[in-house]
Residue, then its C-alpha position, 0 to 999 in steps of 0.5 A: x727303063x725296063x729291068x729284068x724284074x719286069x720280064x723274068x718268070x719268078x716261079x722257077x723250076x729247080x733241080x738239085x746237083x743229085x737229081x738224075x737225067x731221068x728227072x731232068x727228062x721228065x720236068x722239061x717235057x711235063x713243064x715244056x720247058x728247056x732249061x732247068x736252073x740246079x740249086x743246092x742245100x742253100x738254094x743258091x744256084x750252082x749251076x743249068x741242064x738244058x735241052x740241048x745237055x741232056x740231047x748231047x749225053x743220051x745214047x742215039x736212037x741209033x744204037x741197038x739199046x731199048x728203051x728200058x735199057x737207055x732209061x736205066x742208063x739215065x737213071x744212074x747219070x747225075x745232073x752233076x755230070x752234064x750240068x754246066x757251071x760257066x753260067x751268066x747270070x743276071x740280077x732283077x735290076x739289070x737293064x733289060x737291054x743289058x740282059x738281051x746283049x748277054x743273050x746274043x753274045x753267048x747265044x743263050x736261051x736264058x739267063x738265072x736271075x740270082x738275088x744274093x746268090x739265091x734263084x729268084x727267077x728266069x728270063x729267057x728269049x721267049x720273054x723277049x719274044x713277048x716284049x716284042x709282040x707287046x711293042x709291035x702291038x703298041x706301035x700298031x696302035x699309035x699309027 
C-alpha cells in the first residue's frame, strides 16, 4: 500500500515564528506555493501560514492605503500572529488513504509530514492530483 513517503515532497519551505507577512508574501509567490509550514529554533514544527491566512489579514485593495504603506504594515505583522497551530499533521508511514481522509474532513490543502516532531516533508492535494492522473494513465493503459 502507498505511504506518505511515496508522495510527500521532502525539500520543504519553512519559515520561522519571527519571520514577517512580508516574507511570508514574497516565498509563496517566488516558490508558487500556498502554504508554508513555521519551525523553530529546533526544527520542530510549531505551526502553517497559508495563502488563504495571509489574504484574511492584509488590508482590502479597497482601503485608501498605498502600497508603500500596506508593505510597511506587513513588515511589522509576525507570522506569529496569524499562523495556525491547530494542524493535523501526518507521519511518512501513514497510509496514503488515511492521509486523503484528513484532507477532505478538514478540507485542507496540505498535511506537514513530521518525523520526531521535526518537518520532513509536505503532501498536499496537488500530490493526489498527480497520483490520480498516474493511475488514470495506468488504467488507460491496461484497456
Amino acid at each position: 500500500m502507498f505511504q506518505v513517503q511515496d508522495l510527500m515532497a521532502s525539500e520543504v519551505f519553512a519559515l520561522r515564528k519571527t519571520d514577517n507577512l512580508v516574507v511570508a508574501k514574497s516565498l509563496m509567490e517566488m516558490a508558487r506555493i500556498r502554504h508554508i509550514p513555521i519551525i523553530d529554533e529546533d526544527e520542530s514544527f510549531i505551526g502553517i501560514i497559508t495563502h488563504r491566512d495571509i489574504l484574511a489579514a492584509t488590508v482590502s485593495r479597497f482601503a485608501d492605503i498605498d502600497a508603500e504603506t500596506q508593505e510597511e504594515i506587513y513588515t511589522n505583522v509576525p507570522i506569529k500572529e496569524i499562523m495556525r497551530t491547530d494542524v493535523k499533521t501526518v507521519t511518512p508511514d501513514t497510509d496514503i488513504k488515511e492521509a486523503a481522509q484528513i484532507l477532505l474532513e478538514h478540507k485542507y490543502g496540505c498535511l506537514p509530514v513530521l518525523f520526531d516532531h521535526k518537518l520532513v516533508g509536505i503532501i498536499t492535494e496537488a500530490d493526489f492530483l498527480k497520483l490520480t492522473v498516474k493511475l488514470i494513465d495506468a488504467l488507460d493503459v491496461q484497456e
